[in-house]
N, C-alpha and C positions, 0 to 999 in steps of 0.2 A: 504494500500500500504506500503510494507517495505521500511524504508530510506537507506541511502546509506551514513553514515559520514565521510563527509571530511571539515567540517567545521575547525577543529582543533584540534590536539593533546590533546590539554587540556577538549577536550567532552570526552574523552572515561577515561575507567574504571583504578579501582586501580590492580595493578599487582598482581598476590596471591602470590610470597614470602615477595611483602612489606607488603599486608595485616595482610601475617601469621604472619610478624616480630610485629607487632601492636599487634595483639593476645597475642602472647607467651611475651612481655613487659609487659601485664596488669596482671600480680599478682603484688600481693600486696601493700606494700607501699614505697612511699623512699621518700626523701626529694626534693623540688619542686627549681623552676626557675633555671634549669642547674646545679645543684648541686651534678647530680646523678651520677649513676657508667655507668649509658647507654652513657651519654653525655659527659663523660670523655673518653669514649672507642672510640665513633666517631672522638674525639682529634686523635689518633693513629689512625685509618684507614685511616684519610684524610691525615696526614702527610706522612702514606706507599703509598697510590696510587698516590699523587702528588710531593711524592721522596721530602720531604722538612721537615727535622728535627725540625723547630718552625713556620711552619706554625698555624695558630688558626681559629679554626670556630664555624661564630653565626647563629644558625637554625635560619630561620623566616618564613614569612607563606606566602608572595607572591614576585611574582618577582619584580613588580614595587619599594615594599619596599628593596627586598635585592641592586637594583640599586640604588636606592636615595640613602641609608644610605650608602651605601658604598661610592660614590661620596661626600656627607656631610663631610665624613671622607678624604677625599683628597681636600680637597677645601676650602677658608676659602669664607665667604659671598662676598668680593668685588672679589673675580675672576671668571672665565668662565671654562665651560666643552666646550672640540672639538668634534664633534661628524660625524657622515654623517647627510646627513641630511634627511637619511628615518630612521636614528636612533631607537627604541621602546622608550628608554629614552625621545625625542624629543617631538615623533607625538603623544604617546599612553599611557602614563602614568600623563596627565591632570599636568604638572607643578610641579609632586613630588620632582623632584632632588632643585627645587628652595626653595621649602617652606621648607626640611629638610636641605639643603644649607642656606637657611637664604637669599637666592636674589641673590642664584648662577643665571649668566645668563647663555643660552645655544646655542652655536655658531658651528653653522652647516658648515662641510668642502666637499667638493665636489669631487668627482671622480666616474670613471667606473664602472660595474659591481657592482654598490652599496656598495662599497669599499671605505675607505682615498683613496685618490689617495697621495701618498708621497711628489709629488712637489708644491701640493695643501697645505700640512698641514707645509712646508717650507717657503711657502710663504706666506701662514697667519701666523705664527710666526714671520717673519719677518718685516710684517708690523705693530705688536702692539709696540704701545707707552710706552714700560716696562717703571717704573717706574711713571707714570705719574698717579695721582688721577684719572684724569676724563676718565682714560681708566679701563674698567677690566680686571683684569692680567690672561690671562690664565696657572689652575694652575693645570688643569687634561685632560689626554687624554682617552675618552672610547671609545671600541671598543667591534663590535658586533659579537660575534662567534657562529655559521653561522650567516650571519647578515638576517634584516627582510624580505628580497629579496629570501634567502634559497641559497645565494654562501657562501664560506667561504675565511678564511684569510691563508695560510701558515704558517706554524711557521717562516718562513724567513720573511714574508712580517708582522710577525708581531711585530718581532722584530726589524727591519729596523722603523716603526713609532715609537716604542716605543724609541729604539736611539735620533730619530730625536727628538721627545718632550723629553726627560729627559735631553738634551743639553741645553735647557732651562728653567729645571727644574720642569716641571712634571711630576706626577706619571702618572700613569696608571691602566685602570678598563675595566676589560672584560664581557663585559657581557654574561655570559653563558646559557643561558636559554635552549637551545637544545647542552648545550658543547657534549654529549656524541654524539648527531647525527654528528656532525663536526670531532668526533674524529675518528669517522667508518668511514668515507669519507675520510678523511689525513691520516690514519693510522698510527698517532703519537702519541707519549705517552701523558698524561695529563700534563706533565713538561715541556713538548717541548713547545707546544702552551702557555704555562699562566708564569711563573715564572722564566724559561728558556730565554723564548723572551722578558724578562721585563715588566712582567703584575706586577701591586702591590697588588691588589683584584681585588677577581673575586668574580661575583655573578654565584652560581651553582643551576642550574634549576634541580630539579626532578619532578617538578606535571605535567609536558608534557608530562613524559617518566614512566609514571606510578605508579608516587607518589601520595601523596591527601594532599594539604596545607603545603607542607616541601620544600622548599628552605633553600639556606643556602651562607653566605657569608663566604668565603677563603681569610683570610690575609698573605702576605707571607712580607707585611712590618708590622713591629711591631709599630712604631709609630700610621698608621691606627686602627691596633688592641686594644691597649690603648685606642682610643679614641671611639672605637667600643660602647664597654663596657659600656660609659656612655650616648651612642646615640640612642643605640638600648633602653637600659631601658625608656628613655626618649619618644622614641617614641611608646613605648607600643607594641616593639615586643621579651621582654623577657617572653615566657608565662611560666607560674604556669607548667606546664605538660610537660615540654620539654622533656623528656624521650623518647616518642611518634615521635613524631620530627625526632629526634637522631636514634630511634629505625628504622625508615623509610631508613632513608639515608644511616645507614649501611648496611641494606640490599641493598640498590640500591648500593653502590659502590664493594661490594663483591663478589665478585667469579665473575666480570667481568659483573653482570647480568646487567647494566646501558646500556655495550656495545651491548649485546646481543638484548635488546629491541628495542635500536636505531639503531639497524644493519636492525631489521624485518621491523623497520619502513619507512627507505632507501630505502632498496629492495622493498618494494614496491611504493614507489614515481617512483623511478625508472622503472617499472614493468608500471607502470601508463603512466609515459610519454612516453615510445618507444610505446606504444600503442597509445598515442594520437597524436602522432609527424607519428604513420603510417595511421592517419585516416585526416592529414594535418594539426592537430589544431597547429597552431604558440604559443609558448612559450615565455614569458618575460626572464626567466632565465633556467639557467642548471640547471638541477637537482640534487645540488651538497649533498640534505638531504630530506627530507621528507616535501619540500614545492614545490610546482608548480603554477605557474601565466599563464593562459592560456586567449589567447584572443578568445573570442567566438562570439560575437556582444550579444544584448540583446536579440533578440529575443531569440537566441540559450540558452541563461540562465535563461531566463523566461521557456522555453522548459524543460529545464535538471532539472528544480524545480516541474514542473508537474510531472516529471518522479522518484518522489522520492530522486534525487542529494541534500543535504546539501552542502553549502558551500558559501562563502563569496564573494559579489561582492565589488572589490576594486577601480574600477572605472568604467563610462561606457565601455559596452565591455571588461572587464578583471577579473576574477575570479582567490580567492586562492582557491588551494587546497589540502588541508593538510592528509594524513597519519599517523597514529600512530600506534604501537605497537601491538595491536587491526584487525587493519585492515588484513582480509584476503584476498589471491587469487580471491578467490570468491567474495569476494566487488571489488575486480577490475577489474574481468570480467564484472560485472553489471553495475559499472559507465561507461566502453568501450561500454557496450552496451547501455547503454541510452546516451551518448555521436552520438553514430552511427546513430539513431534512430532518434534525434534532427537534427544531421546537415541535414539528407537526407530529413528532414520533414520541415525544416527551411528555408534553403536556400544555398548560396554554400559554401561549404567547407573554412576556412580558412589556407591562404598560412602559411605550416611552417615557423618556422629558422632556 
């Protein structure tokens, strides 16, 4: 039986100009842990496409660490990251930000649509005991773009929180792991959303969107940057071969291909839910990028697993279901039709949103 991937972005394959870009890197030889001429030239692409003349960027090899380490670097050990509280940083990365933090703790703020809600993160501001030992000072604000729900932030609404927290003085970290899906969706530049609106680093995700082991963290505060430096070596994510890396990510940023992939992968989320919102399946969220939470009951997703469907149950009755790059018309005619095939064979239809 052929399957049907929608477990996650990060199952499907490497893109063939990042691959080619891998390829045509491996001659020769050059000198190792960033020191190269590939990893110098990535300095310049990222500064052209995020429009910031001293921005800096350190490749590394997965999301969870490009988050922690960059939060370590805005944080000292006795203060707190603000986060939502379906955060990735929070649920999904096992305590990273604390132990490269040193016992950062992690302080979940609440609002709508899986978003800060602003007067939420005013009023926990307001109530900490600044100054006071037995409290910890929050000293970072991060935020999830699109967050893990698959809505996004504005660049207004993300600059409005970041205002709010830098009032009382802190930074701010975006976490980008699908930025480029967020950016197809806003249709804003990569400066508007992250440095514009007062991000300080950002973690920029490529392995979702067609890369293989290259993320990368974006400082556009130099003090972070500084301390990058000696965090990353520390944690063991300056590798020996960074070229490879480097050589990944410029081709993912160039000639627009990041947007191009994450545009394919939208349209068909997109594509997916008017199809399943016309067969009645009720939805958790808009389908603001290439993530869908559909409530199905179990039986229905024990059903859609016989029928070849991958994909993630997130609680009883609720299933993600993820899009990439990869994904063609044809996969989503099949998931419509084993979606169709389940309900009528399961039992009744679930009411829209």
């Amino acid at each position: 039986m052929d399957t049907i991937e929608l477990r996650s972005d990060n199952c499907a394959g490497i893109a063939p100009e990042i691959l080619s870009a891998v390829a045509d890197t491996n001659v020769g030889t050059t000198i190792a842990y960033g020191d190269d001429e590939v990893t110098a030239r990535l300095h310049d692409v990222v500064r052209e496409v995020f429009e910031h003349d001293t921005a800096r960027v350190f490749p590394v090899t997965s999301g969870t660490a490009a988050n922690s380490l960059s939060l370590s670097a805005l944080c000292p050990p006795w203060g707190s990251v603000l986060c939502h509280g379906t955060a990735h940083i929070i649920v999904n990365e096992g305590g990273a930000t604390s132990m490269f933090g040193g016992g950062v703790v992690m302080s979940p703020i609440g609002g709508d649509d899986f978003r800060i809600d602003p007067h939420r993160l005013a009023a926990a501001l307001d109530a900490v005991g600044w100054g006071d030992p037995h409290q910890s000072q929050p000293a970072a604000l991060s935020l999830t773009e699109p967050t893990d729900m698959g809505t996004v932030y504005r660049p207004a609404e993300v600059e409005r929180l970041s205002t709010t927290a830098k009032e009382r003085g802190l930074r701010v970290h975006l976490d980008g792991a699908r930025l480029a899906n967020a950016l197809v969706s806003l249709e804003c530049s990569p400066a508007d959303v992250t440095w514009r609106a007062g991000v300080d680093v950002l973690s920029l995700g490529a392995t979702k969107n067609g890369g293989f082991s290259a993320e990368a963290i974006v400082a556009f505060d130099e003090r972070a940057a500084d301390e990058l430096v000696y965090r990353l070596k520390r944690a063991g994510h300056v590798t020996s071969k960074m070229r490879f890396q480097s050589a990944q990510l410029i081709a993912y940023l160039t000639d627009g291909l990041w947007l191009r992939l994450a545009r394919s992968s939208n349209a068909s989320a997109a594509r997916l839910a008017d199809g399943l919102t016309g067969l009645g399946v009720g939805l958790l969220n808009r389908p603001d990028v290439n993530m869908l939470f559909a409530e199905v009951g179990d039986d229905v997703a024990t059903d859609l697993e016989r029928r070849g469907l991958l994909f993630y149950r997130i609680r009883p009755g609720v299933i993600r279901l993820v899009t990439s790059w990869q994904t063609t018309d044809a996969d989503v005619d099949r998931a419509l039709a084993a979606f169709a095939a389940a309900l009528d064979g399961d039992g009744p239809r679930q009411r829209a949103t």
